[in-house]
ChimeraX commands (.cxc) that place a marker at each C-alpha (Angstrom):
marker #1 position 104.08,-37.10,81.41 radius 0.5
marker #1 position 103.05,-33.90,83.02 radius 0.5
marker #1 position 99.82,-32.54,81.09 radius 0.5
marker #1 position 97.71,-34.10,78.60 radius 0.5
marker #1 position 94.71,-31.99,77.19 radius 0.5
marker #1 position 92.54,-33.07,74.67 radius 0.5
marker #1 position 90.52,-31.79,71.53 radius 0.5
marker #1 position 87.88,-33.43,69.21 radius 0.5
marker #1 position 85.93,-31.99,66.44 radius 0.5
marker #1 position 83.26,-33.05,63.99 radius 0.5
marker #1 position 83.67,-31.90,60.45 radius 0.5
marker #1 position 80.95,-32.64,58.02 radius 0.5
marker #1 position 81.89,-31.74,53.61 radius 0.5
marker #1 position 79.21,-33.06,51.83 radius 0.5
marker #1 position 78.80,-37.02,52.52 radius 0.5
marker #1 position 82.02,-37.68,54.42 radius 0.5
marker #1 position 81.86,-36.65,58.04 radius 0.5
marker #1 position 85.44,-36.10,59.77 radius 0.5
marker #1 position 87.03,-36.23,63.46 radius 0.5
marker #1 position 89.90,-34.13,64.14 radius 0.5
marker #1 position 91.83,-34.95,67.12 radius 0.5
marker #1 position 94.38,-32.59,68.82 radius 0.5
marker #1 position 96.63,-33.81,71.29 radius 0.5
marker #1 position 99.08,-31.15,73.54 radius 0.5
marker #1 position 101.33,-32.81,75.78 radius 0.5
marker #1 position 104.39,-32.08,77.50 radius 0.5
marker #1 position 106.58,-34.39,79.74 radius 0.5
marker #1 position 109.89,-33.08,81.62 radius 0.5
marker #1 position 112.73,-35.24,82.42 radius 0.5
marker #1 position 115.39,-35.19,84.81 radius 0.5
marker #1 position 118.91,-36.96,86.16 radius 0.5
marker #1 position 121.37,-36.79,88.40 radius 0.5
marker #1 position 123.57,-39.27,86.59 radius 0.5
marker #1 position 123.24,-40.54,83.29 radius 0.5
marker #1 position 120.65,-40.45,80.68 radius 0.5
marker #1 position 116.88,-39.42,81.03 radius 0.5
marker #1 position 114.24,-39.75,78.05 radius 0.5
marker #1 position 111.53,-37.75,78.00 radius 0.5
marker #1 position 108.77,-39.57,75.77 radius 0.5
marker #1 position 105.63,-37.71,73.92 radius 0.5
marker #1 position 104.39,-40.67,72.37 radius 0.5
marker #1 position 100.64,-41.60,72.63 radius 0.5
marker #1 position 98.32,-44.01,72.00 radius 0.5
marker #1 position 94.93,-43.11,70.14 radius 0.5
marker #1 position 92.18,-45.82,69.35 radius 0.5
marker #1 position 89.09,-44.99,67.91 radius 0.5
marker #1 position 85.65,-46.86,68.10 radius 0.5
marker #1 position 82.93,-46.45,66.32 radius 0.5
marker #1 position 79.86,-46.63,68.16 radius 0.5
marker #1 position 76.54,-48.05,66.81 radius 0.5
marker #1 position 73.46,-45.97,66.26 radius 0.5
marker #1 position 70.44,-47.15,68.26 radius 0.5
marker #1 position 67.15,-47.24,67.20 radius 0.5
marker link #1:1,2 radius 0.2
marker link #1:2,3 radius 0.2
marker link #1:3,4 radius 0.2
marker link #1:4,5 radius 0.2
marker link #1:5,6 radius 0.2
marker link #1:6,7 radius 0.2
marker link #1:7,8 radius 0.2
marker link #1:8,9 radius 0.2
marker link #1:9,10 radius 0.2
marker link #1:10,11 radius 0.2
marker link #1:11,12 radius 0.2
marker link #1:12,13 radius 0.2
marker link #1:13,14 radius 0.2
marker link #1:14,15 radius 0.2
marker link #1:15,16 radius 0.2
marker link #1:16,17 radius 0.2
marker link #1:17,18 radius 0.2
marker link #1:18,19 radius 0.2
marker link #1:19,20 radius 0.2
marker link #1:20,21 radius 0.2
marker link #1:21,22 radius 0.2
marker link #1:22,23 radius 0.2
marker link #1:23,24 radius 0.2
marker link #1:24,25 radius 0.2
marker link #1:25,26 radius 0.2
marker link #1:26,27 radius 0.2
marker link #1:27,28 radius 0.2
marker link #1:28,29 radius 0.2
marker link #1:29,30 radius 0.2
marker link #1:30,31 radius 0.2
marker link #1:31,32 radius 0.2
marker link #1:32,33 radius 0.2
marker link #1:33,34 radius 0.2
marker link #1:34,35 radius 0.2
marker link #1:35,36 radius 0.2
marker link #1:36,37 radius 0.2
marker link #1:37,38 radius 0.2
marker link #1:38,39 radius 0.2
marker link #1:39,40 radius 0.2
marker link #1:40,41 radius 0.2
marker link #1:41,42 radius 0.2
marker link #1:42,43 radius 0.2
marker link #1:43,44 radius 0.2
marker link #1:44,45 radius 0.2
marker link #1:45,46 radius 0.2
marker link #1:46,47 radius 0.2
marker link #1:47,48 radius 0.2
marker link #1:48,49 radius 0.2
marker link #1:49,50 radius 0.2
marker link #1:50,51 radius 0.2
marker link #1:51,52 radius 0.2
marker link #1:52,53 radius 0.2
view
């Protein structure tokens, strides 16, 4: 993996309030020999955090 940036927004429509997440990534791979994989998967988890009062 050589960069990961970031992105969130907050969209409210009427009731239903969404998050929008952008990812950009890039990863290089190299060999001499053989095979290399370069991989853009990612992982995302989401929590919801509790209002306090």
């Amino acid at each position: 993996m050589v960069h990961t940036k970031v992105k969130t927004y907050k969209h409210k429509i009427g009731k239903n309030q969404y998050l929008v997440i952008q990812i950009f990534q890039s990863a290089v791979a190299t060999a001499h020999t053989g095979n290399a994989l370069a991989s853009n998967a990612v992982n995302v988890k989401i929590f919801k955090s509790h209002k306090k009062r």
